[in-house]
C-alpha positions as CSV (number, residue, x, y, z in Angstrom):
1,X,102.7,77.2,80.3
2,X,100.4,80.3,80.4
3,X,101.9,83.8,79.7
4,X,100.2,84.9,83.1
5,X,97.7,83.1,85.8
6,X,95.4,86.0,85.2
7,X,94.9,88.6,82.8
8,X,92.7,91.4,83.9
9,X,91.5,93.9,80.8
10,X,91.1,97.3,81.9
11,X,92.8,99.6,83.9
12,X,89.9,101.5,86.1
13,X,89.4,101.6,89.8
14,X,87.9,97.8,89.3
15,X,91.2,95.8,87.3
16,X,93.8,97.8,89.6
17,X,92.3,96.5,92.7
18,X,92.1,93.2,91.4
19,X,95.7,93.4,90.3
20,X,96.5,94.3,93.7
21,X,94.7,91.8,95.6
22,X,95.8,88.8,93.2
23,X,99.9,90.1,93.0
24,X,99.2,90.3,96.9
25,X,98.1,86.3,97.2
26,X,101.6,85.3,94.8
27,X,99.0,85.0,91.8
28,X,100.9,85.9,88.5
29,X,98.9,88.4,86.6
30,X,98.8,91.6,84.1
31,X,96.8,94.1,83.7
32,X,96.2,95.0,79.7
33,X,94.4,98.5,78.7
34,X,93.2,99.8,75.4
35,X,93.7,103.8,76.5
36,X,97.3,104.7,75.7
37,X,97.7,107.2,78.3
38,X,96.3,107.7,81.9
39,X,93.7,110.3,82.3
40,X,94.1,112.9,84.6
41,X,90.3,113.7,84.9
42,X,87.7,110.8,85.8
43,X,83.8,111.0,86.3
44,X,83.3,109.3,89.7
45,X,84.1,111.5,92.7
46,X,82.3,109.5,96.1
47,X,84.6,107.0,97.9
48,X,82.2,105.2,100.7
49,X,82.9,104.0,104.0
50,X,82.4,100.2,103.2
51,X,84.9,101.2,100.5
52,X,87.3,102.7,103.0
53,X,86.9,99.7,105.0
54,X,88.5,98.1,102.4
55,X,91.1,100.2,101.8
56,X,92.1,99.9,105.1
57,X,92.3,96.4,105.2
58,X,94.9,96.9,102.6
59,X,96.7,99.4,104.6
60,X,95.6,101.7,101.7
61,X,92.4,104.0,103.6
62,X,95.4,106.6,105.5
63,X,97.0,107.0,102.0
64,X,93.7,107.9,100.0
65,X,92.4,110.2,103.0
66,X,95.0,113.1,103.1
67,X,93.5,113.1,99.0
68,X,90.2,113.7,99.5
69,X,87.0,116.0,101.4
70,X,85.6,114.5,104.0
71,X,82.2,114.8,104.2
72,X,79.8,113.8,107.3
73,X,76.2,114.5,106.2
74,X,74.4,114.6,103.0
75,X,71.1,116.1,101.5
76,X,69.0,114.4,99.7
77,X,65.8,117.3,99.3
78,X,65.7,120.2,100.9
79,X,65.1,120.1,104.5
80,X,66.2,116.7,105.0
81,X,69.8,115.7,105.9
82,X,71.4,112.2,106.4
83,X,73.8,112.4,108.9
84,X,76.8,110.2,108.7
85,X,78.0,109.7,111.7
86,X,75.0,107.3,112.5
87,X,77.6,104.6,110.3
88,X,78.9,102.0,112.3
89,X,82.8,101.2,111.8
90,X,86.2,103.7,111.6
91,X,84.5,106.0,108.3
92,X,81.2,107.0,108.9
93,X,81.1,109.3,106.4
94,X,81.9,110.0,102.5
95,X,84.8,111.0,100.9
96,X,84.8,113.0,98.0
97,X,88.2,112.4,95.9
98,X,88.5,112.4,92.2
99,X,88.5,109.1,90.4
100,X,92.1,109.7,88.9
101,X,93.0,110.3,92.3
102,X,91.8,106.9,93.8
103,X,93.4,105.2,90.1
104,X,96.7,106.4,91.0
105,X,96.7,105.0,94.6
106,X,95.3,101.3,93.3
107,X,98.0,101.9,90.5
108,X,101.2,103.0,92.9
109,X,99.8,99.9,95.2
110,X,99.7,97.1,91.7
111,X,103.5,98.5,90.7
112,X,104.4,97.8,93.7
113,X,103.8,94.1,94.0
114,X,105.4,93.8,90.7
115,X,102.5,93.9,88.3
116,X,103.0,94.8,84.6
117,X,100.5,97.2,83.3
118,X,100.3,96.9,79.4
119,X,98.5,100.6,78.3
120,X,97.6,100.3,74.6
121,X,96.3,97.0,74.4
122,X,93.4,96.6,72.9
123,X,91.3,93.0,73.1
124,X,89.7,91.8,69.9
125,X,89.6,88.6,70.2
126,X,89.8,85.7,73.1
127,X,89.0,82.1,72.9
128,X,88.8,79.2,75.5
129,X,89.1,75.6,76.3
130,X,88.9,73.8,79.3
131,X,92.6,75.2,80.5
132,X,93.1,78.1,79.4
133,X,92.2,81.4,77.6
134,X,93.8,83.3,75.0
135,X,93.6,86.7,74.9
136,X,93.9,88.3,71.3
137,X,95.4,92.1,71.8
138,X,96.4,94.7,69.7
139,X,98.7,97.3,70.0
140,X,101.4,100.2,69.1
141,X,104.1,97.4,68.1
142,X,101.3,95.2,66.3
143,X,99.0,92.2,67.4
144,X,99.9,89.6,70.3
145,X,98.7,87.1,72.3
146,X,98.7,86.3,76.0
147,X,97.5,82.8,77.2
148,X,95.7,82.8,80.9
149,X,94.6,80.6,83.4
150,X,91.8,82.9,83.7
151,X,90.5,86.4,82.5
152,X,88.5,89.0,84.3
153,X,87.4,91.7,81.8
154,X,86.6,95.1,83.6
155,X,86.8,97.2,80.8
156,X,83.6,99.3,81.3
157,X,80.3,99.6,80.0
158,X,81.7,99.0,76.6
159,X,83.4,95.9,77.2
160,X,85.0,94.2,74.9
161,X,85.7,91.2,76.6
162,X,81.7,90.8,77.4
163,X,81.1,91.2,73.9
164,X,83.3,88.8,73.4
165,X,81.8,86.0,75.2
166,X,78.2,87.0,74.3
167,X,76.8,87.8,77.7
168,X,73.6,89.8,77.4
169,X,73.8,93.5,79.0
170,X,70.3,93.8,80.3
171,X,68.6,97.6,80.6
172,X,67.9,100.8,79.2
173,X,69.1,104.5,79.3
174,X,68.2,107.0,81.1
175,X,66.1,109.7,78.5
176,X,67.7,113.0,80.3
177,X,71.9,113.0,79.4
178,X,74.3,114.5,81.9
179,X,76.5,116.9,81.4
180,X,80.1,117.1,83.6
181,X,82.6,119.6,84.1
182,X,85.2,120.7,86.4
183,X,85.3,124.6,87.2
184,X,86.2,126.8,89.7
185,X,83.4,129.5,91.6
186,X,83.4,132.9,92.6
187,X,80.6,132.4,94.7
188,X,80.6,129.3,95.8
189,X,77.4,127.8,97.7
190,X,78.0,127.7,101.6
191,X,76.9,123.9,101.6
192,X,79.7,121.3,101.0
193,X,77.6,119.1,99.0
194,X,75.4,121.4,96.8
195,X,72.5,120.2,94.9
196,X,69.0,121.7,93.7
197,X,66.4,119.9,92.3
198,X,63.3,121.3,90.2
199,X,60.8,120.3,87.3
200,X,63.8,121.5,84.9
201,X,65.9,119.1,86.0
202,X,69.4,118.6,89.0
203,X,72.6,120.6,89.6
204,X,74.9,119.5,91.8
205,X,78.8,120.8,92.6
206,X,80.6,118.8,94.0
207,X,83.5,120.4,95.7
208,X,87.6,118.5,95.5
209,X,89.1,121.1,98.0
210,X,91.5,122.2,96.0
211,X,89.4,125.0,95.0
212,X,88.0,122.9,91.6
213,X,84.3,122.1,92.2
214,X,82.4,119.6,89.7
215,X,79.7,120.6,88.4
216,X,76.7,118.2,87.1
217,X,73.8,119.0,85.4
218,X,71.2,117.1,84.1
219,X,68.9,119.9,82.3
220,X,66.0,118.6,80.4
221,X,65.8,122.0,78.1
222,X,69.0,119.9,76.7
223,X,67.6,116.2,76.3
224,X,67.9,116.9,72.1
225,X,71.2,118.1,71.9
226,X,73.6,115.2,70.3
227,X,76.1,114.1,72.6
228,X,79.0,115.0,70.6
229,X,78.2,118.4,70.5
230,X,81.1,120.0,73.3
231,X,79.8,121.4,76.6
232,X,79.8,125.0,76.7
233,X,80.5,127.4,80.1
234,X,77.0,129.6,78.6
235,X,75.1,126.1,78.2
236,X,76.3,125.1,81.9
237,X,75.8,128.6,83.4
238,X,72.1,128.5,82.0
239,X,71.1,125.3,82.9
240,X,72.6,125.8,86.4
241,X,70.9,129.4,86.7
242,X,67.2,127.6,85.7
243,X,67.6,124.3,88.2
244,X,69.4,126.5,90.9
245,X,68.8,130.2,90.4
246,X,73.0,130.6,90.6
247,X,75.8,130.1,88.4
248,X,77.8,130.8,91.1
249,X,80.3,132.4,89.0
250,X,81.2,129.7,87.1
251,X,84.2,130.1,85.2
252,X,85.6,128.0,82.2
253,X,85.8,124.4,82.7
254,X,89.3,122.6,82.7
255,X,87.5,119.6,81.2
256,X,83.4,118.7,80.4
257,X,81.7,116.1,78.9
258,X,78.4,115.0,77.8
259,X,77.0,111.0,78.1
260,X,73.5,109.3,78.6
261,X,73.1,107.6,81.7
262,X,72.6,103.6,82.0
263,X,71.1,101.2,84.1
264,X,72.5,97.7,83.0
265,X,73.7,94.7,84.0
266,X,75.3,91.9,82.6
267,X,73.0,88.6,83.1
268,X,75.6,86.6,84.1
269,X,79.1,87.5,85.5
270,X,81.1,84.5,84.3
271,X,81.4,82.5,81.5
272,X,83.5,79.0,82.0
273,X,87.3,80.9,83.1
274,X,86.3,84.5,82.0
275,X,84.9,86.9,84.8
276,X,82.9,90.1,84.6
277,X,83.4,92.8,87.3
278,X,83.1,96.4,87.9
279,X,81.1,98.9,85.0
280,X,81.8,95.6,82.5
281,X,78.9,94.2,84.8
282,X,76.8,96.6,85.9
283,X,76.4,100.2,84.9
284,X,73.5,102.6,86.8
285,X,72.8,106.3,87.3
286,X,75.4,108.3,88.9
287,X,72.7,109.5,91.4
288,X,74.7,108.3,95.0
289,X,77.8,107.5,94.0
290,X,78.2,103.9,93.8
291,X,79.7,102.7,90.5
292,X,83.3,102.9,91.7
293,X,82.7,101.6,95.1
294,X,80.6,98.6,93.6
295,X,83.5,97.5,91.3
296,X,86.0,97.7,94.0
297,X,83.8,95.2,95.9
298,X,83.6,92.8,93.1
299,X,87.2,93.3,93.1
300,X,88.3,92.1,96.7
301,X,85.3,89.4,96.2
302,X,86.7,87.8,93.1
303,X,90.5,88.6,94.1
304,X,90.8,86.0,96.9
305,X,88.9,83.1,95.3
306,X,90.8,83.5,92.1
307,X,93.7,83.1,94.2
308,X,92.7,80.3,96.3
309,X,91.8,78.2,93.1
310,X,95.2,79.1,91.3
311,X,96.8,77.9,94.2
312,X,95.4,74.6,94.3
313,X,93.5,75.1,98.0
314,X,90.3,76.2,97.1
315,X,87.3,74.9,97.3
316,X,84.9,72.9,94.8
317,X,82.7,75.5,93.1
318,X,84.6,78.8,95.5
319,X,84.8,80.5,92.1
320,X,80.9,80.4,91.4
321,X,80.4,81.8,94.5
322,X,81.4,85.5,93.1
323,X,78.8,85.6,90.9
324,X,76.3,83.9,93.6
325,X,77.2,86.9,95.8
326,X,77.6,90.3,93.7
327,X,75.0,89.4,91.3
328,X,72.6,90.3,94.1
329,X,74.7,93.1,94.7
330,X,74.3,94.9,91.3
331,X,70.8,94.3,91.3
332,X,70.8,96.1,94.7
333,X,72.2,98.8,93.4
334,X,70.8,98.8,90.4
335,X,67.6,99.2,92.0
336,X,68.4,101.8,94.8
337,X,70.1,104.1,92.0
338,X,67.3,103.9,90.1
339,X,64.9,104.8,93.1
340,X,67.1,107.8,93.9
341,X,66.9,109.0,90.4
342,X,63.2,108.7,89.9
343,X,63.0,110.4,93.2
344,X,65.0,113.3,92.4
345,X,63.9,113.8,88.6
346,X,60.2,114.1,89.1
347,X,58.5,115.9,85.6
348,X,56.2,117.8,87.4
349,X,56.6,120.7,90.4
350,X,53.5,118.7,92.2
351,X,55.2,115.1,91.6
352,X,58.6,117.0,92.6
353,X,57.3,118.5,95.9
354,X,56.0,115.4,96.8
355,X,58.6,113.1,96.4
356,X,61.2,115.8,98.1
357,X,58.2,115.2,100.9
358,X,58.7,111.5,101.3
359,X,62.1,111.9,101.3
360,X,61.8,114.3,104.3
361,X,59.3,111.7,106.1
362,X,61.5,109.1,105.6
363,X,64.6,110.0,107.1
364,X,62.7,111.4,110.4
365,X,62.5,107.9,111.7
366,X,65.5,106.9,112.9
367,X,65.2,103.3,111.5
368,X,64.9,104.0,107.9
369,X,67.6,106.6,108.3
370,X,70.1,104.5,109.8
371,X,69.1,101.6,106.5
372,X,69.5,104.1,104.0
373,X,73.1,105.2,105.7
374,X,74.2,101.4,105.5
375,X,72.7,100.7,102.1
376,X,74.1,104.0,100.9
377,X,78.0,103.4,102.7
378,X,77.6,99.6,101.7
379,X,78.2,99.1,105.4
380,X,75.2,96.7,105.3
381,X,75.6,95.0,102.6
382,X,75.8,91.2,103.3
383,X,75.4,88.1,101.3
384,X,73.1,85.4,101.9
385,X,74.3,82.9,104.1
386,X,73.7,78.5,103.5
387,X,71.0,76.9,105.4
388,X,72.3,75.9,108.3
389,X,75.3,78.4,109.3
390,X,75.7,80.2,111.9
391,X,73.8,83.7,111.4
392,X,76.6,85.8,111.2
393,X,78.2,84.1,108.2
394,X,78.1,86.6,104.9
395,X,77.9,89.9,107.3
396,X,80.6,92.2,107.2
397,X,83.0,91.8,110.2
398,X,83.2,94.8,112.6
399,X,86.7,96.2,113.2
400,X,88.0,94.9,116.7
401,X,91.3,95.9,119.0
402,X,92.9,92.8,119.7
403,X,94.8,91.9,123.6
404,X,98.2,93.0,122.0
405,X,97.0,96.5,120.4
406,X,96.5,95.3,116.6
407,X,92.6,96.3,114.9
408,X,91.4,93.3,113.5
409,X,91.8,95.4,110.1
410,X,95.4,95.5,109.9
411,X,95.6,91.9,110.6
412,X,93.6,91.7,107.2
413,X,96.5,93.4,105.4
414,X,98.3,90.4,104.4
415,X,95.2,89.5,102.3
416,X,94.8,85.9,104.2
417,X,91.9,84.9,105.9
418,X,91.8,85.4,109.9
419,X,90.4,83.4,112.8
420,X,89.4,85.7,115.7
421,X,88.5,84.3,119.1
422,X,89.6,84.4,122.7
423,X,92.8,83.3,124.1
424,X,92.4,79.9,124.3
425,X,91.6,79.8,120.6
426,X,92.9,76.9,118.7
427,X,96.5,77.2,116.9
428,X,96.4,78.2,113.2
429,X,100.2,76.7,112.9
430,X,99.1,74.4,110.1
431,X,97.5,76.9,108.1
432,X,100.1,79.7,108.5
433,X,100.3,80.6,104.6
434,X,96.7,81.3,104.5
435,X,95.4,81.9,108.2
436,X,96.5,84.9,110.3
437,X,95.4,84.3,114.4
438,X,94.0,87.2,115.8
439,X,93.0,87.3,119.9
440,X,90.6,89.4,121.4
441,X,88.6,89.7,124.4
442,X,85.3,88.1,124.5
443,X,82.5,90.0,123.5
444,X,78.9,89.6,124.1
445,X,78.0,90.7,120.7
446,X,79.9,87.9,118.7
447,X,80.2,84.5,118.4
448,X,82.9,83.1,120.3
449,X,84.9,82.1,117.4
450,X,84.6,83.5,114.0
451,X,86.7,83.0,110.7
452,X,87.0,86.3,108.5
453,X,87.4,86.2,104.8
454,X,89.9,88.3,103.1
455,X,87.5,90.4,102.1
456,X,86.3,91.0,105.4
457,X,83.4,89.1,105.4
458,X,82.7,86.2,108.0
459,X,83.2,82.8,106.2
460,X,82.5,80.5,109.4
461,X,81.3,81.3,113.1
462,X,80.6,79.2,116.5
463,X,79.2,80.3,119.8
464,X,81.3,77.3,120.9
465,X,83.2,74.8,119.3
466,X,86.1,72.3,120.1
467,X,89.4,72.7,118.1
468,X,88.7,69.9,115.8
469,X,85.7,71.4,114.9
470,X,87.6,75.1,114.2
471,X,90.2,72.8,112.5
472,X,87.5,71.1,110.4
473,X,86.1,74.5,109.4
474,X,89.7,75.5,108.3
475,X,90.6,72.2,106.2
476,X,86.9,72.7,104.3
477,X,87.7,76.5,103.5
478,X,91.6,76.8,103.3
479,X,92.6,73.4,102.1
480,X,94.7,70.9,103.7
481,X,97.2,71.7,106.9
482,X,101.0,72.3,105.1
483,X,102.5,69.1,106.7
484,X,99.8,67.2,104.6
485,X,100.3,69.3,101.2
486,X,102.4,68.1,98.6
């Protein structure tokens, strides 16, 4: 018998969220990290709405919230805002929160359901057959070994478990590195989200509302100095006092670092019964936020189709799907990251002014602006759908209000899949372990009846359909009624 049904390596934003999704489902797993302590201080800081949509589908959005800045517009050049509230859904807007913070929550949510979270493991070696994979780990009381049903590594942009099964990590770095730091200001800038751009290079503070701001530089005067050397306040006041004309009264950082900037990702995201997921599969610029948010989509992607397969109801090939659907994803991202970067990091004051210029034309027609909002939020992000389904299958599902008071959201919270319709909707009775019923009013701008992953994305849709076709749709993606299960 396996130690666990799932091991996850690493214990970012990424492995806790899978932890909780799969301890939520009744899968057996454990979550094994090669840092012996927690940090208290973490380099993402932007939690999007698509990502809050998430959350909340978890019950987990109202707890991270009272954390964290809200903030409803952004700037991207001067001159040119993107405003927020344009977003679709219950968060149309960005919320700034430190990384530790967001850890902590995914943490207290994975204790909860009863996960074991192993802090000094360190992978160095895992092997597989067709049944089972054994995990190689060493640690404070010596070397181990768990056996899994499956393994997920999403131990960052260093992963050992990637190494491990020799999957290429496709890219370069960035030439300019970045330096970090958390300080406070005497002066701080009157926007929420600062950020100056010239030929020298981009500062940014990003403000936690606790009167610590971050502050992120990337100074090209600095491209030669080795990134061991420590971050100095002088080095950060002159850099910011070249890029912004301020240092703002920067004060001595509680904590800096320096690191070179990637844009990777890992060619393929699984190998046989080991899974790739979060910074272990993709890696980009900073520049917009999205590592963090992309990880904890893999996460709620991977989490309910690991499940379904341990449990025995899942479909043939449900597992290859995850890399089918957040491959493009990381690409995506991969690509818009590294557009925003080029965008913002022009060489030149003539290149500079005129890519601050495009930016400026861009987001005065409404259409583009409301794209870059979703692409940004992730609120559009979709995957693709098979020939012949209804065109609303792989598009995120809208929050609803059902007849008895309930969103649609909450109904998500017990990490099953849901069929929403009218009334007269067929009975779920025979998939009650896996299939929550949720009744709404019809609406004009949705199919009649529509079946909504656990991840909130729609799975199966009909403008009309009879309940033995509903009921088909439900044996093909949740496995057999109970009366005729084993």
């Amino acid at each position: 018998m396996n130690d666990v049904d799932v091991a996850i390596v690493g214990a970012g934003p990424t492995g806790l969220a899978l932890a909780g999704e799969l301890a939520l489902a009744g899968v057996r797993c454990a979550v094994y990290e090669r840092r012996a302590e927690e940090p208290n201080l973490t380099r993402a800081f932007a939690v999007h709405a698509r990502t809050l949509e998430l959350l909340d589908a978890r019950g987990l959005a109202d707890r991270l919230l009272p954390r964290g800045l809200r903030v409803q517009s952004v700037s991207p050049a001067p001159g040119a805002s993107l405003d927020l509230g344009i977003l679709p859904g219950r968060y149309p807007q960005l919320l700034i929160v430190p990384q530790s913070g967001t850890e902590l929550l995914l943490e207290e949510r994975a204790r909860e359901l009863g996960v074991p979270i192993h802090r000094g493991a360190e992978v160095v070696g895992l092997v597989q057959d067709d049944d089972h994979v054994r995990l190689e780990l060493r640690g404070p009381a010596g070397p181990t070994t768990v056996t899994a049903a499956y393994v997920v590594g999403t131990d960052g942009a260093h992963s050992a478990v990637r190494s491990l099964i020799g999957v290429d990590f496709a890219g370069e770095q960035y030439a300019t590195h970045i330096m970090l730091a958390d300080v406070r200001l005497a002066r701080p800038p009157g926007e929420t989200l600062f950020g100056a751009t010239t030929k020298e290079g981009l500062a940014l503070f990003v403000p936690f509302g606790d009167g610590w701001f971050r502050a992120i530089a990337w100074d090209r005067s600095r491209e030669d100095v080795p990134l061991a050397e420590p971050v100095t306040v002088d080095e950060l006041r002159g850099a910011f006092r070249r890029i912004a004309g301020d240092d703002y009264g920067m004060g001595e950082p509680r904590w800096s670092t320096r690191f070179l900037s990637e844009r990777r990702q890992a060619r393929r995201y699984r190998a046989g019964r080991v899974f790739l997921a979060g910074d272990a599969a993709h890696v980009h610029s900073p520049v917009g936020g999205q590592g963090m948010n992309t990880g904890i989509g893999d996460a709620m992607n991977l989490g309910w189709k690991l499940a379904a397969t341990v449990r025995g109801w899942g479909r043939p090939g449900l597992l290859d799907t995850y890399e089918q659907e957040r491959h493009p994803v990381g690409e995506m991202v991969l690509r818009m990251t590294d557009g925003a970067y080029k965008l913002v990091m022009a060489r030149t004051r003539v290149g500079l002014e005129l890519r601050q210029q495009v930016i400026r034309l861009v987001l005065r027609v409404p259409r583009a602006r409301r794209r870059i909002a979703g692409l940004l939020s992730g609120i559009d992000i979709h995957y693709a759908r098979p020939a012949g389904a209804h065109p609303w299958v792989g598009r995120r599902m809208p929050d609803l209000t059902g007849v008895d008071g309930e969103r649609l959201y909450e109904a998500l919270r017990a990490g099953r899949f849901v069929l929403v319709g009218p009334p007269d909707r067929p009975p779920v009775a025979g998939w009650s372990d896996r299939v929550v019923a949720f009744t709404c009013a019809p609406r004009d701008e949705l199919p009649h009846t529509l079946l909504v992953r656990p991840d909130g994305y729609v799975d199966w849709a009909a403008d009309e359909a009879t309940a033995a076709e509903v009921h088909a749709a439900l044996r093909e993606r949740c496995g057999p009624e109970l009366t005729h299960r084993a």
